[in-house]
Backbone bond lengths (Angstrom), bond angles and torsions (degrees), N, CA, C in turn:
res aa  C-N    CA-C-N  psi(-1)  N-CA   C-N-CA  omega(-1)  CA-C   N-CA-C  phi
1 X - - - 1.480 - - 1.532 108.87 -
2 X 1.296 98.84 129.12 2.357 97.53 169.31 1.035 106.26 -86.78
3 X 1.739 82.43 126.98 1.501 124.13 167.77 1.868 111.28 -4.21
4 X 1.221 152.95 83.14 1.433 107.36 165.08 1.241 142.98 -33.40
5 X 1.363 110.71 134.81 1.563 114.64 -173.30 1.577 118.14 -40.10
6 X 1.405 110.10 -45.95 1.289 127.57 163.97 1.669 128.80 -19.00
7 X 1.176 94.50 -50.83 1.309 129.25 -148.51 1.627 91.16 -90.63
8 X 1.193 117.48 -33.31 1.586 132.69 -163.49 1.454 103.87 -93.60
9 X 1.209 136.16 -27.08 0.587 167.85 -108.81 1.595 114.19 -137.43
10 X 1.196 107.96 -43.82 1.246 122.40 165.94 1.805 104.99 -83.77
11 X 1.128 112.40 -17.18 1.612 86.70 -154.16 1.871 90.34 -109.97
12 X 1.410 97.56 -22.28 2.213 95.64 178.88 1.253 104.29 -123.50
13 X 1.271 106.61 -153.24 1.662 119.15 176.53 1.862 80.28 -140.38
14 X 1.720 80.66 129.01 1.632 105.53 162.31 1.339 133.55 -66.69
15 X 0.853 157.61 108.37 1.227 148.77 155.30 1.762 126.69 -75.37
16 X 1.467 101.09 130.07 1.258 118.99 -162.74 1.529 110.32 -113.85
17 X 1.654 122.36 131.62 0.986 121.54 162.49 1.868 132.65 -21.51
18 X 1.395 113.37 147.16 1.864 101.73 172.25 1.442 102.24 -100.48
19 X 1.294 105.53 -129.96 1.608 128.39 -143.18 1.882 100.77 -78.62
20 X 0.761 117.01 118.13 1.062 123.20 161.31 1.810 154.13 -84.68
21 X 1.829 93.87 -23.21 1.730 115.48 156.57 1.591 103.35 -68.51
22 X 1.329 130.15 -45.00 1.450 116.09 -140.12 1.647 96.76 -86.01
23 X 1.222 112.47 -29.19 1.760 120.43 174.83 1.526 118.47 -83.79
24 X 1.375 108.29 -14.72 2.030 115.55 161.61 1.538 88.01 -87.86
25 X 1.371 146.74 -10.51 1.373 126.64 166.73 1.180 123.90 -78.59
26 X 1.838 112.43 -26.11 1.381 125.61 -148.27 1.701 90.45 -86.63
27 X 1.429 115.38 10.41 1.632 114.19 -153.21 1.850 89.46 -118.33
28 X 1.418 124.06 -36.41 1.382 107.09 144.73 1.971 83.63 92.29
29 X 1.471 105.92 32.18 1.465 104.46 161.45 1.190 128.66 -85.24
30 X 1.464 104.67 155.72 2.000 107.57 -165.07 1.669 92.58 -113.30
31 X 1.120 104.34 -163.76 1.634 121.48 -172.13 1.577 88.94 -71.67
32 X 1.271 145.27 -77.73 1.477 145.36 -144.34 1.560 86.27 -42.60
33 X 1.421 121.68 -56.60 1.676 114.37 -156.88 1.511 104.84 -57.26
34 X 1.499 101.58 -39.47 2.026 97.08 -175.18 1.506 109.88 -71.35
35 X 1.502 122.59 -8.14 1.365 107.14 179.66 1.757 108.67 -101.88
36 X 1.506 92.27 -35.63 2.011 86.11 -175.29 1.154 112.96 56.89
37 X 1.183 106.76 -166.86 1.278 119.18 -177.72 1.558 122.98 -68.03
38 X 0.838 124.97 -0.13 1.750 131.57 -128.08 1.687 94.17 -152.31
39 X 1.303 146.81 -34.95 1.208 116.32 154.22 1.833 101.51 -128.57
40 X 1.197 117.16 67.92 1.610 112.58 169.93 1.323 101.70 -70.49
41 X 1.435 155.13 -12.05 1.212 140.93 -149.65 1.472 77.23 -128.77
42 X 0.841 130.72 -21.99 2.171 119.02 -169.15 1.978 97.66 -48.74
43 X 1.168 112.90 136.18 0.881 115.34 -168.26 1.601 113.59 -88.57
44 X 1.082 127.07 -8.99 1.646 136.66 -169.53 1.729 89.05 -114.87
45 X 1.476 95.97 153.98 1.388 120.07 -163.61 2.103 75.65 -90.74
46 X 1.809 84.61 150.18 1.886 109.66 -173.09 1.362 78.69 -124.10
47 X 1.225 149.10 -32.58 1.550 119.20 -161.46 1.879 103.07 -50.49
48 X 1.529 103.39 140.03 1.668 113.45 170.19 1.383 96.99 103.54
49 X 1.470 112.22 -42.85 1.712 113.98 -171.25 1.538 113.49 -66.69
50 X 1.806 107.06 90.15 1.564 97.44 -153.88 1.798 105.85 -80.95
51 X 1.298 102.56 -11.18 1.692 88.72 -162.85 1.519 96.42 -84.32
52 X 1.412 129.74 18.52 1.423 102.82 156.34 1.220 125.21 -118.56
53 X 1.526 98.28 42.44 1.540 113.15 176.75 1.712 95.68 -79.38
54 X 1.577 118.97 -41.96 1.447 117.68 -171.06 1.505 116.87 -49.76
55 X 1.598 121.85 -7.74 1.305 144.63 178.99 1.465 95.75 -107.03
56 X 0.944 112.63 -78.88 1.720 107.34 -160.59 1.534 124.38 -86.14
57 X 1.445 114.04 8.32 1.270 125.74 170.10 1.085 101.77 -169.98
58 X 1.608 128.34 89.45 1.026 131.49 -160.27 1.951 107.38 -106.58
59 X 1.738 94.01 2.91 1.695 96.09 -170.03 1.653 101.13 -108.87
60 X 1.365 122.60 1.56 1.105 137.49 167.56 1.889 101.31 -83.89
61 X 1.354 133.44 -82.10 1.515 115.50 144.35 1.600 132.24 11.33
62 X 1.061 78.58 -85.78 1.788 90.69 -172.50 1.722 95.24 -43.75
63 X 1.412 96.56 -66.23 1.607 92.75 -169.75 1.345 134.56 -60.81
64 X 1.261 101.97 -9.32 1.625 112.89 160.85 1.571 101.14 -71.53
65 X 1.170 135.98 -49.84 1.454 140.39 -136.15 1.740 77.62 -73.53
66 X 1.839 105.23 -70.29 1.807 122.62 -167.08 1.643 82.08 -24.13
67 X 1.173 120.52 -86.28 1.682 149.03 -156.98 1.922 105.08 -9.53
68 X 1.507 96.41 -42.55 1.345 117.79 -173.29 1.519 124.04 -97.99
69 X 1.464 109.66 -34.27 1.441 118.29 134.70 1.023 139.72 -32.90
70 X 1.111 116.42 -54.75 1.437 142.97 -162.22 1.446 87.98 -78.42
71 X 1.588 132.35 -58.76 1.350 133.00 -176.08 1.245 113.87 -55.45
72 X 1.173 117.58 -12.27 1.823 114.22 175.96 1.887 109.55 113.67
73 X 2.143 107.86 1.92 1.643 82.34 174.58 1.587 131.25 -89.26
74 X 1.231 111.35 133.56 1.262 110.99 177.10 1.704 117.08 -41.74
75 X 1.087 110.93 -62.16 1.268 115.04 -169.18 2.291 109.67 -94.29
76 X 0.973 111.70 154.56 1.380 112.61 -177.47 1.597 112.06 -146.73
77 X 1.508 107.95 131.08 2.000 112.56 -153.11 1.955 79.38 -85.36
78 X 1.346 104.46 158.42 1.258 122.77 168.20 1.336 123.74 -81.58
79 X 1.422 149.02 119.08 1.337 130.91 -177.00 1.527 121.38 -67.79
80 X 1.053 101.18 95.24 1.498 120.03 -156.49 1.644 126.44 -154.66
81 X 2.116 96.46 11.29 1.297 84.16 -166.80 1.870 131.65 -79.70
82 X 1.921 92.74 1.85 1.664 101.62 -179.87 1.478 102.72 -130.99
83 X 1.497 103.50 35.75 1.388 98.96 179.35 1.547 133.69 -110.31
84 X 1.349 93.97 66.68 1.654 130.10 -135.59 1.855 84.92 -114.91
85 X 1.361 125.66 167.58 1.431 115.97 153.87 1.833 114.67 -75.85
86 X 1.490 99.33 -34.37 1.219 91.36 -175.52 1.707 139.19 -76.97
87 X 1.638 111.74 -11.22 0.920 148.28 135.11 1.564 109.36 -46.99
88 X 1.322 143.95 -90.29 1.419 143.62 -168.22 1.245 98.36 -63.58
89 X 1.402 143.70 22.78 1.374 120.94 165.34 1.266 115.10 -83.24
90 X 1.790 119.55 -14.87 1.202 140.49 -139.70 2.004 85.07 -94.47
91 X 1.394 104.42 -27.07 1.791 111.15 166.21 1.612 115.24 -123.53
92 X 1.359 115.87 39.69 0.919 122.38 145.29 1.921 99.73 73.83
93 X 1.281 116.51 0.37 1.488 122.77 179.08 1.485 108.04 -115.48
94 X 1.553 100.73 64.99 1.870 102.00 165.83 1.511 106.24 -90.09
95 X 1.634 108.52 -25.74 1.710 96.94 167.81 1.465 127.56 -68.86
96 X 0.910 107.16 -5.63 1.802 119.15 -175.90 2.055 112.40 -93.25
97 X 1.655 95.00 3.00 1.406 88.95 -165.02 1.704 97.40 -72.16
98 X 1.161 145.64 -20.91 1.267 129.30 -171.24 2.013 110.70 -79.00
99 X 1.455 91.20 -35.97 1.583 89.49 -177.16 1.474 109.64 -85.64
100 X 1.179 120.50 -20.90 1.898 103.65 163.43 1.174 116.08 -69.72
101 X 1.394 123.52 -25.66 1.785 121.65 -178.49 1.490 93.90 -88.69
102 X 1.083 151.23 -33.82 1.640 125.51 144.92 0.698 131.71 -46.07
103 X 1.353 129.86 -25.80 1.770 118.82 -156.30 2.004 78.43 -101.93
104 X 1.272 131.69 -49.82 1.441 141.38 -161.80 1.580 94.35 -60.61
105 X 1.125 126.71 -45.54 1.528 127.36 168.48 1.693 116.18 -57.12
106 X 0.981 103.07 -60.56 2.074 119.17 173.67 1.453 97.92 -33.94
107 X 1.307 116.86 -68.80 1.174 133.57 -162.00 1.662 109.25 -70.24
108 X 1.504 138.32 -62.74 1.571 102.23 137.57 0.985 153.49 -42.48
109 X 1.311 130.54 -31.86 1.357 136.85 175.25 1.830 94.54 -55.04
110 X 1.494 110.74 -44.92 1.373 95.12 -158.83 1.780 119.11 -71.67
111 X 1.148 98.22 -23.28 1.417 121.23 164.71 1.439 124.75 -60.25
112 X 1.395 106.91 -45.17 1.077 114.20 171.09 1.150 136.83 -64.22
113 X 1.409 115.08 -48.27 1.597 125.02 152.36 1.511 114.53 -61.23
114 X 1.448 117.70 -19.05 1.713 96.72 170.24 1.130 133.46 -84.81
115 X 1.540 108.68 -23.72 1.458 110.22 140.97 1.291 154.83 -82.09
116 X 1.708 99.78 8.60 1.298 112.11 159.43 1.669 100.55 -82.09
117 X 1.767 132.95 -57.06 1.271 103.93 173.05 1.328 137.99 -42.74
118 X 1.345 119.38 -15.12 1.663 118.71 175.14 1.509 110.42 -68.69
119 X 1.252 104.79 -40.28 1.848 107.20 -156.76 1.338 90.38 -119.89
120 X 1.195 142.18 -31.04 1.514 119.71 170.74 2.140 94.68 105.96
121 X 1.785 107.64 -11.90 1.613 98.35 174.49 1.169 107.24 -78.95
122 X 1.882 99.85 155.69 0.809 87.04 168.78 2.050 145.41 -102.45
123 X 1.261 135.10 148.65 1.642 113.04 -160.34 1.426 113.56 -103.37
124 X 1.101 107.58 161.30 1.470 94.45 -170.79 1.779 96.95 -136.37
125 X 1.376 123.68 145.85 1.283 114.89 169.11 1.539 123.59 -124.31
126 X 1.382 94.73 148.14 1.335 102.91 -162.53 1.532 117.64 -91.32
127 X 1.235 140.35 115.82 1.595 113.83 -177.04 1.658 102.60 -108.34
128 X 1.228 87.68 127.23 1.548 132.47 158.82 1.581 120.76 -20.00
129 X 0.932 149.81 83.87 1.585 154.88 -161.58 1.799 103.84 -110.80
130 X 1.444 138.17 35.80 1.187 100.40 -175.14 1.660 137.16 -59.80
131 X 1.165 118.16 -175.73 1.539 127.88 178.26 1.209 119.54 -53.34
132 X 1.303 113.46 -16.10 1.588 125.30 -172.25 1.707 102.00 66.41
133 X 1.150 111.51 172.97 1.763 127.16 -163.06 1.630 99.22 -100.86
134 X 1.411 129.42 44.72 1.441 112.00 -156.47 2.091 85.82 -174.67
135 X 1.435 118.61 152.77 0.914 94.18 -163.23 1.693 69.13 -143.48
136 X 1.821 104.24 144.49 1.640 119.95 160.00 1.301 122.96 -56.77
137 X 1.335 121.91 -59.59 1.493 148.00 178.68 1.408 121.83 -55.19
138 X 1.323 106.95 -50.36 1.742 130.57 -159.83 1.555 102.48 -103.57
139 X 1.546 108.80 124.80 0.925 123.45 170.12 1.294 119.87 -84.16
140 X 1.502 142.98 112.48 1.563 157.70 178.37 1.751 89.52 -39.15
141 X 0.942 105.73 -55.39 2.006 105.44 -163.43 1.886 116.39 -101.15
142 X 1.387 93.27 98.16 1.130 109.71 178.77 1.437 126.97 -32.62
143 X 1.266 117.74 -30.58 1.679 151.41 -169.84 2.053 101.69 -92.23
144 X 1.428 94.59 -41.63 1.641 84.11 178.27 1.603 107.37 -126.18
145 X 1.187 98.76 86.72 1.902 102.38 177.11 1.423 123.75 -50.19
146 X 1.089 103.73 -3.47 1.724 103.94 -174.10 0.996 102.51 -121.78
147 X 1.688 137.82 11.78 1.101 141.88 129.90 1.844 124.15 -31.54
148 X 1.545 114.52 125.75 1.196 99.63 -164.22 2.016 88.24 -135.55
149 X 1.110 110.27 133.69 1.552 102.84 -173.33 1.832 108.18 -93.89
150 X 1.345 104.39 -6.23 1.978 111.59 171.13 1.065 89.98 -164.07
151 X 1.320 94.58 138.03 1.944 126.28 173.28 2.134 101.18 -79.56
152 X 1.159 109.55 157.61 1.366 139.75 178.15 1.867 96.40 -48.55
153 X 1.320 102.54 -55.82 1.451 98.33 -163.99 1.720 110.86 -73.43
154 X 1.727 119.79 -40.27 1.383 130.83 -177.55 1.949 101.33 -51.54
155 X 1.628 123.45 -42.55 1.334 129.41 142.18 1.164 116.79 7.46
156 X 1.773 78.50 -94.16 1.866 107.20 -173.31 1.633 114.22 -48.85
157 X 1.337 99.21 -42.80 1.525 94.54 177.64 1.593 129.83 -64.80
158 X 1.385 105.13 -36.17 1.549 98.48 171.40 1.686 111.08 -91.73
159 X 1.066 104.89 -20.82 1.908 82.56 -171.04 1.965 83.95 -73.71
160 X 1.030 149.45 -42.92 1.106 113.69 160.70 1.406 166.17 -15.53
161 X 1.685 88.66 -62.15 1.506 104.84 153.75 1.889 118.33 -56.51
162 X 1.557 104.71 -44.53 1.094 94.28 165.19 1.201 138.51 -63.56
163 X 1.328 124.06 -30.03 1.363 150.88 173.67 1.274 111.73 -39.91
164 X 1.455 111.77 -72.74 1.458 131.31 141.27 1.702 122.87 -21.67
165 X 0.934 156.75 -84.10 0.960 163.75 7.09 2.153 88.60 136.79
166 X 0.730 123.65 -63.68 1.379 141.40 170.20 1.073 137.40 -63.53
167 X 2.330 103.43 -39.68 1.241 114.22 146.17 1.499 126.73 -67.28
168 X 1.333 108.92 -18.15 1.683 113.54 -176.31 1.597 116.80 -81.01
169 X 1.415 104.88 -31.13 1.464 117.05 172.26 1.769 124.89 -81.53
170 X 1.682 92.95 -15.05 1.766 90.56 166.01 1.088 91.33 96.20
171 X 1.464 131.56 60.77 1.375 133.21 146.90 2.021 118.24 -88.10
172 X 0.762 131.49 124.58 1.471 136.00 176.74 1.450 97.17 -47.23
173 X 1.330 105.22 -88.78 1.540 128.55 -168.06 1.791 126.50 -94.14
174 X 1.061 100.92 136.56 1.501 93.60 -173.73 1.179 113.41 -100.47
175 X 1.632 122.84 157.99 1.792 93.74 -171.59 1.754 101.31 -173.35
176 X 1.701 89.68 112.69 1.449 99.79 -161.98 1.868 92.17 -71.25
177 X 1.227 118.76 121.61 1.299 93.55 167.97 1.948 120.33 -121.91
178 X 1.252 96.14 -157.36 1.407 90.24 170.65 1.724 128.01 66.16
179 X 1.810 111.45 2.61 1.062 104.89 -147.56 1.824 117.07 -77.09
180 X 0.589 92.23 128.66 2.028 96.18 179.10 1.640 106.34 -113.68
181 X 1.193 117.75 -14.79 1.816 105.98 159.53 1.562 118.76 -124.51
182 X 1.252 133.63 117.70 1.319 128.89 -141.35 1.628 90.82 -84.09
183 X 1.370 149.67 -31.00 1.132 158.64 128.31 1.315 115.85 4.76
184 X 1.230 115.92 -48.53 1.556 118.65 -171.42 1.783 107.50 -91.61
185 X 1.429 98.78 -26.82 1.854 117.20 -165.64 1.522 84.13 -72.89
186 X 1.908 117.52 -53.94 1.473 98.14 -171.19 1.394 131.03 -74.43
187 X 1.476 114.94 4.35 1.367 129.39 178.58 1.769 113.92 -94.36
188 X 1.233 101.77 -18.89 2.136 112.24 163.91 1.491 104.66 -86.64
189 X 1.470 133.80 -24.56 1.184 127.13 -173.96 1.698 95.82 -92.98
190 X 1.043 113.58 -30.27 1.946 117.68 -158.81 2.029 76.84 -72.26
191 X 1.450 114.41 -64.51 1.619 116.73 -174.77 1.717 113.04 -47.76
192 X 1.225 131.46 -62.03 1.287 128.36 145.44 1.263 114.58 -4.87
193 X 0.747 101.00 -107.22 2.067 121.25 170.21 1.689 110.01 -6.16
194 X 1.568 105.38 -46.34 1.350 105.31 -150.21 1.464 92.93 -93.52
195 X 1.987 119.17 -29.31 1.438 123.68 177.62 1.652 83.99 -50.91
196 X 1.326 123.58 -90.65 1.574 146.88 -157.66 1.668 97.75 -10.92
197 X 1.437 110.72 -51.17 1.237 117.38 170.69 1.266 133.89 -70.95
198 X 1.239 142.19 8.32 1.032 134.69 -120.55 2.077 79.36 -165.81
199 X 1.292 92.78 -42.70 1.934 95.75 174.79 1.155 101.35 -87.78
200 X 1.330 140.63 -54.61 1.358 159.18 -159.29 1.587 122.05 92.34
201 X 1.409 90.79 26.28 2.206 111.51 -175.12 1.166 106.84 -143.74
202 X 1.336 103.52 160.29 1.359 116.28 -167.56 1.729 115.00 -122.35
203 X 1.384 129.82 161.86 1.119 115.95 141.26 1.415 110.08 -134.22
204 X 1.549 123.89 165.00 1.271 129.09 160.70 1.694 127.46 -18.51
205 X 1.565 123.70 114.09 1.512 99.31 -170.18 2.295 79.37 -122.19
206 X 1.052 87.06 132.91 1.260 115.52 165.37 1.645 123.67 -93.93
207 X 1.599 142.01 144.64 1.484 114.93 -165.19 1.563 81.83 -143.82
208 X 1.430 122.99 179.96 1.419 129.59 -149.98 1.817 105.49 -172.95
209 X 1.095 92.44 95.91 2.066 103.08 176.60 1.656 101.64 -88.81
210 X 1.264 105.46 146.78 1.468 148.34 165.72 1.138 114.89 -69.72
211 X 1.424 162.84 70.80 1.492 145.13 169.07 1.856 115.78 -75.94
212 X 1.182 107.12 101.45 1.733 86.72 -164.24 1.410 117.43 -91.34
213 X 1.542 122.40 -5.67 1.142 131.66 171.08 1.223 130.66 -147.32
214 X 1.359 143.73 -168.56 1.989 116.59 -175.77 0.884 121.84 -95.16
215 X 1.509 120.82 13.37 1.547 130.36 160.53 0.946 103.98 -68.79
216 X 1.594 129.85 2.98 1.498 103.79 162.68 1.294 119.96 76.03
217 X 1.194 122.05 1.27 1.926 136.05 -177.21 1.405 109.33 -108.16
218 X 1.222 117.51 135.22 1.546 124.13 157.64 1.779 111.79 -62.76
219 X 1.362 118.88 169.34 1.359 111.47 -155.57 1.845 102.85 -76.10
220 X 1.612 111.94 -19.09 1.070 105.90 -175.65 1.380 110.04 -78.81
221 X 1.423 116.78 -23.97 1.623 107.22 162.07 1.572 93.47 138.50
222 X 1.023 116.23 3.28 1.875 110.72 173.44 1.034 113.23 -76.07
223 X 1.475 120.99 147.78 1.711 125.89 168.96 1.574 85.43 -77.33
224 X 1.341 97.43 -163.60 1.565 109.47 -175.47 1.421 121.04 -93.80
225 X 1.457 100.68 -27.10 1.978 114.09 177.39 1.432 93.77 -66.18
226 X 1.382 103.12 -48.25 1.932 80.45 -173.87 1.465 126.10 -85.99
227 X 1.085 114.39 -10.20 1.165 122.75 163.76 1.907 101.21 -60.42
228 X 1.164 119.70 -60.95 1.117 112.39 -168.75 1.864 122.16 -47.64
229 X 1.867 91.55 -50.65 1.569 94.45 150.79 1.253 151.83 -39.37
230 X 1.298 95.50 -28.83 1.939 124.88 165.23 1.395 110.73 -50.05
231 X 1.492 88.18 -54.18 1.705 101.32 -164.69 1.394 119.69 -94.81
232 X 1.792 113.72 -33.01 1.271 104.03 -167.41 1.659 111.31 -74.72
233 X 1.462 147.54 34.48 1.420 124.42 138.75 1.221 107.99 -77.25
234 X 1.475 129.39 26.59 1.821 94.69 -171.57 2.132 84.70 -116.20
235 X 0.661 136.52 154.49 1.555 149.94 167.51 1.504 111.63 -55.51
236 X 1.516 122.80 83.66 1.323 133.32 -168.22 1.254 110.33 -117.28
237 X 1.335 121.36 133.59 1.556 140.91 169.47 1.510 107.92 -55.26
238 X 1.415 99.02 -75.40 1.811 96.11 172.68 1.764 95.07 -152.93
239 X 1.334 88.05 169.27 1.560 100.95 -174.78 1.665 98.57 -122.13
240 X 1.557 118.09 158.91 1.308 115.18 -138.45 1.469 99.52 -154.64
241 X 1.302 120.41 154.80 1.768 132.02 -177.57 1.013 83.73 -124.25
242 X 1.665 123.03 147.66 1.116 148.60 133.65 1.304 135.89 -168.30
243 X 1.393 118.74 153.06 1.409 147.36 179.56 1.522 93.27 75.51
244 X 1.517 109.53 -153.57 1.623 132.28 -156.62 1.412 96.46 44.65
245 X 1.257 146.42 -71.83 1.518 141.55 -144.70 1.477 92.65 -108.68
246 X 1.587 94.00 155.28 1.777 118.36 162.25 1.609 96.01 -70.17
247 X 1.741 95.70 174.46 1.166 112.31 -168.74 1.652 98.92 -67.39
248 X 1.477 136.60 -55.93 1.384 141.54 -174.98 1.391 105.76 -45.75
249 X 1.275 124.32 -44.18 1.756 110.94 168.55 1.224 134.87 -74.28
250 X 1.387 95.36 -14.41 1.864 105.12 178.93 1.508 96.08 -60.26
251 X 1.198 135.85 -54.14 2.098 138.13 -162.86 1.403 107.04 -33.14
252 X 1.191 128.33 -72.71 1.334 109.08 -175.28 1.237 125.75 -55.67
253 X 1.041 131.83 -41.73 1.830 149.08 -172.43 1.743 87.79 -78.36
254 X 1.310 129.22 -24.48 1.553 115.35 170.47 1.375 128.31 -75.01
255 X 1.134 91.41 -29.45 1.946 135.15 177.16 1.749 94.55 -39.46
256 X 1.576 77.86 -71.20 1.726 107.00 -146.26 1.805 93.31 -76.67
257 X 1.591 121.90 -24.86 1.711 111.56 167.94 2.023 101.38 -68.86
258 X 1.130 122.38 -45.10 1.545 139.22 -162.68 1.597 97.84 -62.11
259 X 1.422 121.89 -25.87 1.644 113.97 170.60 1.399 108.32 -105.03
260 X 0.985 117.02 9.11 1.826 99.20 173.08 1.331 88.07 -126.61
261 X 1.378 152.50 -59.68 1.274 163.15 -127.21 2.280 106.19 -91.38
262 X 1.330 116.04 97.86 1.472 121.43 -174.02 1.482 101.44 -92.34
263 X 1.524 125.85 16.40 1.182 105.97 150.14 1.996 127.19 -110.96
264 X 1.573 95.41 -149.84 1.262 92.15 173.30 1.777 113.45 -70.25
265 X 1.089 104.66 153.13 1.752 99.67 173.18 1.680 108.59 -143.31
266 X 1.311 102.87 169.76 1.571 117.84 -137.52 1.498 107.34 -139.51
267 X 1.463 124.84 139.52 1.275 115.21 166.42 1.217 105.61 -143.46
268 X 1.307 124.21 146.68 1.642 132.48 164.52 1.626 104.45 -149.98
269 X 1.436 101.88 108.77 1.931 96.84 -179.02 1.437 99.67 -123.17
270 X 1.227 103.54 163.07 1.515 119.23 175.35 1.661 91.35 -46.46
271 X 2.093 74.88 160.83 1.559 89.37 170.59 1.390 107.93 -98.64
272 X 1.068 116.94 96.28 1.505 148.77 -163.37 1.724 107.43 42.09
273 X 1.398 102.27 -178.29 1.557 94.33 -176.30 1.612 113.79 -74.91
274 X 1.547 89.60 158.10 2.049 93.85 178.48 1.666 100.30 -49.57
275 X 1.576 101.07 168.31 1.115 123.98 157.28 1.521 122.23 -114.16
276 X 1.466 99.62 -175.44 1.537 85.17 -169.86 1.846 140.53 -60.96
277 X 1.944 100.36 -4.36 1.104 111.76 -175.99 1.580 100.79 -104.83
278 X 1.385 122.34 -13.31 1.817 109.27 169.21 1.556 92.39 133.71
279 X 1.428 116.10 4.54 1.578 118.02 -156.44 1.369 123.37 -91.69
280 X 1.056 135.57 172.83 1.567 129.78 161.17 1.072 121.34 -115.00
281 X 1.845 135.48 133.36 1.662 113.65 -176.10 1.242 103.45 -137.88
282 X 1.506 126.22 13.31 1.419 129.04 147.89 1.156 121.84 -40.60
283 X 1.313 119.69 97.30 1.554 121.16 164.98 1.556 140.21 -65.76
284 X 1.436 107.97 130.16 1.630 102.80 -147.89 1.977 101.87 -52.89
285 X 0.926 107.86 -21.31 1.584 105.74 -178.54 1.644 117.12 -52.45
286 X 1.904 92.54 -44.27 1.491 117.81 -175.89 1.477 115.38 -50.02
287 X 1.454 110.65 -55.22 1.287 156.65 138.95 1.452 103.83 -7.23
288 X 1.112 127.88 -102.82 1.177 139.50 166.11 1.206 126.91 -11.30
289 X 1.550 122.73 -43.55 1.415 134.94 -166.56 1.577 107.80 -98.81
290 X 1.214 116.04 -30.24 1.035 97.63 137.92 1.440 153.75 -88.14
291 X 0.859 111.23 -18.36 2.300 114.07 166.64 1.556 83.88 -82.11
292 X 0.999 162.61 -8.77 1.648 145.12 146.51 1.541 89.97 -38.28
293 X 1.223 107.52 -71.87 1.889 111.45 -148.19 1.911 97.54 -74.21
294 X 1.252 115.09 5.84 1.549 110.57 178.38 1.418 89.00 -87.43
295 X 1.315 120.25 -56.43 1.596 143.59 -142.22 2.311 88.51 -67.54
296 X 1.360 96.89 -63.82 1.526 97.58 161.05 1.289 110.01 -18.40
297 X 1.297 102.84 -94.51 1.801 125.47 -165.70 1.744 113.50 -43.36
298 X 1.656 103.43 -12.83 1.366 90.73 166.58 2.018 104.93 94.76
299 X 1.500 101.71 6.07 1.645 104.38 -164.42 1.606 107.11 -96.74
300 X 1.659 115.25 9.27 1.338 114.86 178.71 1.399 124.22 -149.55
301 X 0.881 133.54 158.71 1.560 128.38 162.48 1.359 114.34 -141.36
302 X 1.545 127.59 -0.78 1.812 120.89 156.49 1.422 87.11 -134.79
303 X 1.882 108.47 128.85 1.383 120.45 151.68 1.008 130.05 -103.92
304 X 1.687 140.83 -172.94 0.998 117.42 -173.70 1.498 92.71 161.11
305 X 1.719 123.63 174.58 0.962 156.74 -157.13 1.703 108.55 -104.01
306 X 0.904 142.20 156.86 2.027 147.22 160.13 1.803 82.53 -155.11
307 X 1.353 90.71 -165.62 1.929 93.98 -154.46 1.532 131.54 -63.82
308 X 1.161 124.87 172.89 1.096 138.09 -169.77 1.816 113.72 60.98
């Protein structure tokens, strides 16, 4: 039987896969690869729409996943981070959200266990929950604030399906991440919750805040204590920072999760902030030396990579 994560958890610090767009770029795919076999007749252009590469190029996947394996991470995110309905509406594939978060799960899981038969570690996979392209809180139209572009329940309905969809493919852990409106985060945990019930089992749900600038606020406007308050009734593994900032800006905002927050906690930040062309030039060494001196101080127990 593998280890529970739990259990692992207590005794190291995990390490978690990074970026996953910038290495499906480094592969230099056109439209034929996003359609495959399987939607040549879909009528809306898939180029960019990466999570249905786990369907239509599923050996491009995998080999990202090996890539990171192979480097020594325990845990590996599912390509799954817009594979939401409300997200794929933007290509016309919100009905497809349950079978890409299967097939994106299949396809780690299978990786995952093959490099646990080599080395005997054990892997664990993570599935992918992003924020979706649409925000609870935030009104699209500056002019009408009470403008809302998705209601609470349209939410509930797809991080479900996804929810679903992730558990069926053999994901370990579930894991809303990325979140920048706490509104939308409590509508993937409220769907969660209601799958959990609904099977009568559970797995590990892990959650993931946004800081987008040094105010220290998520985009909907929470510091991080209250954000945490938001979240902590629901039964969480660890709660997690990532992306917008390099690793050197994540410390304070890690600080400030590490005194309110009694579980495990998590970091994966850009490799430093963009530059002026969209880029990253933090070098993984750079990188390194600092989440060393987090890992010291006692401010983490899963690290890891977000973009570039």
């Amino acid at each position: 039987m593998r280890t529970p994560i739990q259990t692992l958890l207590n005794e190291r610090i995990l390490v978690m896969d990074g970026a996953m767009g910038s290495l499906i770029q480094s592969w230099q795919l056109q439209e034929p690869d996003f359609r495959g076999s399987v939607y040549t007749e879909h009528p809306h252009p898939l180029k960019g729409c990466n999570d249905v590469l786990s369907v239509t190029r599923p050996d491009v996947i995998g080999a990202i996943h090996r890539q990171y394996l192979e480097a020594g991470a325990d845990l590996i995110e599912t390509n799954t981070f817009n594979a939401n309905a409300v997200s794929l509406a933007d290509y016309g594939l919100e009905d497809q959200a349950y079978v890409l978060n299967v097939a994106s799960a299949q396809v780690a899981r299978a990786a995952a266990d093959a490099q646990e038969a080599v080395d005997g570690k054990p892997r664990y996979v993570l599935g992918s929950m992003g924020p979706t392209t649409r925000t609870a809180s935030i009104s699209p139209d500056v002019s009408n604030p009470a403008l809302r572009s998705v209601t609470f329940l349209e939410l509930v309905a797809a991080f479900r399906d996804q929810a679903c969809g992730l558990i069926d493919g053999g994901a370990d852990v579930l894991m809303p991440e990325t979140s920048i409106d706490t509104l939308n985060l409590k509508a993937a945990l409220y769907a969660i919750e209601e799958v959990f019930a609904e099977r009568g089992e559970r797995i590990p749900v892990m959650v993931s805040a946004t800081i987008t600038d040094a105010s220290g606020r998520i985009l909907s406007g929470q510091t991080l204590e209250a954000f945490w308050v938001s979240v902590a009734p629901y039964p969480l593994l660890a709660v997690s920072l990532n992306c917008a900032l390099g690793a050197a800006q994540m410390r304070p905002h890690l600080e400030a999760l590490h005194r309110v927050a009694p579980v495990f906690l998590s970091c994966y930040p850009n490799a430093g902030l963009p530059n002026e062309m969209g880029g990253y030039d933090e070098s993984p060494e750079a990188m390194a030396d600092i989440l060393k001196d987090y890992a010291a101080d006692g401010l983490l127990n899963i690290v890891g990579g977000c973009c570039g």
